[in-house]
N, C-alpha and C positions, 0 to 999 in steps of 0.2 A: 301475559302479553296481550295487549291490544292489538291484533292483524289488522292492515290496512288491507282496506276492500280491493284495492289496487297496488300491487306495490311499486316502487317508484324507484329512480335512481339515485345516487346518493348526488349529494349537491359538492360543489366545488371544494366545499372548506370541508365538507364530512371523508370525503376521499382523500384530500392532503393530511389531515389529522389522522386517518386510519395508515397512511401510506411513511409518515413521521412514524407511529407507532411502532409498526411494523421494522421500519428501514433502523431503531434505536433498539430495539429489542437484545435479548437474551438468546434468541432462537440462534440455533445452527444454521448457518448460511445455506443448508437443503431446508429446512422448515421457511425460513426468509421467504426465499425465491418462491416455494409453493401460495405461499400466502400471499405473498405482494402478486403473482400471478391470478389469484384468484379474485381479485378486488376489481379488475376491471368486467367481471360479471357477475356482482355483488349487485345485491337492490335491499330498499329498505322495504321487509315485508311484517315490521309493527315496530312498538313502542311501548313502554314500561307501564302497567299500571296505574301507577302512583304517582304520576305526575313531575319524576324525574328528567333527564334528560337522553336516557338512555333511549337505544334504537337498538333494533334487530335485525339483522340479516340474513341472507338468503342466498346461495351462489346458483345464479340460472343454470339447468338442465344437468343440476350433480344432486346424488340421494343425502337427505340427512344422516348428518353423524348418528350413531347408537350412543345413549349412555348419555353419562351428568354432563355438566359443563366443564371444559380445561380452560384454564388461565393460560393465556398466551405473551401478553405483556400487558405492565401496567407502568403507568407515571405519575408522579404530583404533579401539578401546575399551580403558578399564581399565588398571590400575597394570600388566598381563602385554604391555600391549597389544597382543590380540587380534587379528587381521582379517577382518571381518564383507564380504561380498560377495553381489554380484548379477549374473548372466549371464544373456543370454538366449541 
């Protein structure tokens, strides 16, 4: 991960896309609610490597999770189709 030297907030379309994600999910209507709760003190604090499109986040004034990555939802998009994901 490339950390931005400031992190920033997500911009209009990266919140409605996380917030689609979320609201289309698999999750148990308590996993839901935590998560879409946590998004409006989400920021973006880097960005992938490799020159993908992917971002990283961060929930203001809560300790990092321990442990790998979970998959929390994921979707195709589009005629390329794309794969749009969410890890905690």
């Amino acid at each position: 991960m490339q950390r931005n030297t400031k992190p920033r907030s997500l911009t209009g379309e990266e919140l409605k896309l996380a917030t689609w994600l979320l609201t289309n999910s698999e999750l148990s209507e308590a996993e839901r609610t935590k998560y879409l709760d946590q998004l409006s003190r989400a920021v973006v604090a880097g960005k992938c490597g490799c020159g993908c499109a992917s971002i990283y986040l961060e929930i203001k004034n809560e300790k990092k999770p321990e442990g790998g990555l979970m998959p929390l939802c994921e979707s195709i998009v589009g005629e390329n189709e794309h794969g749009l994901f969410i890890y905690s």
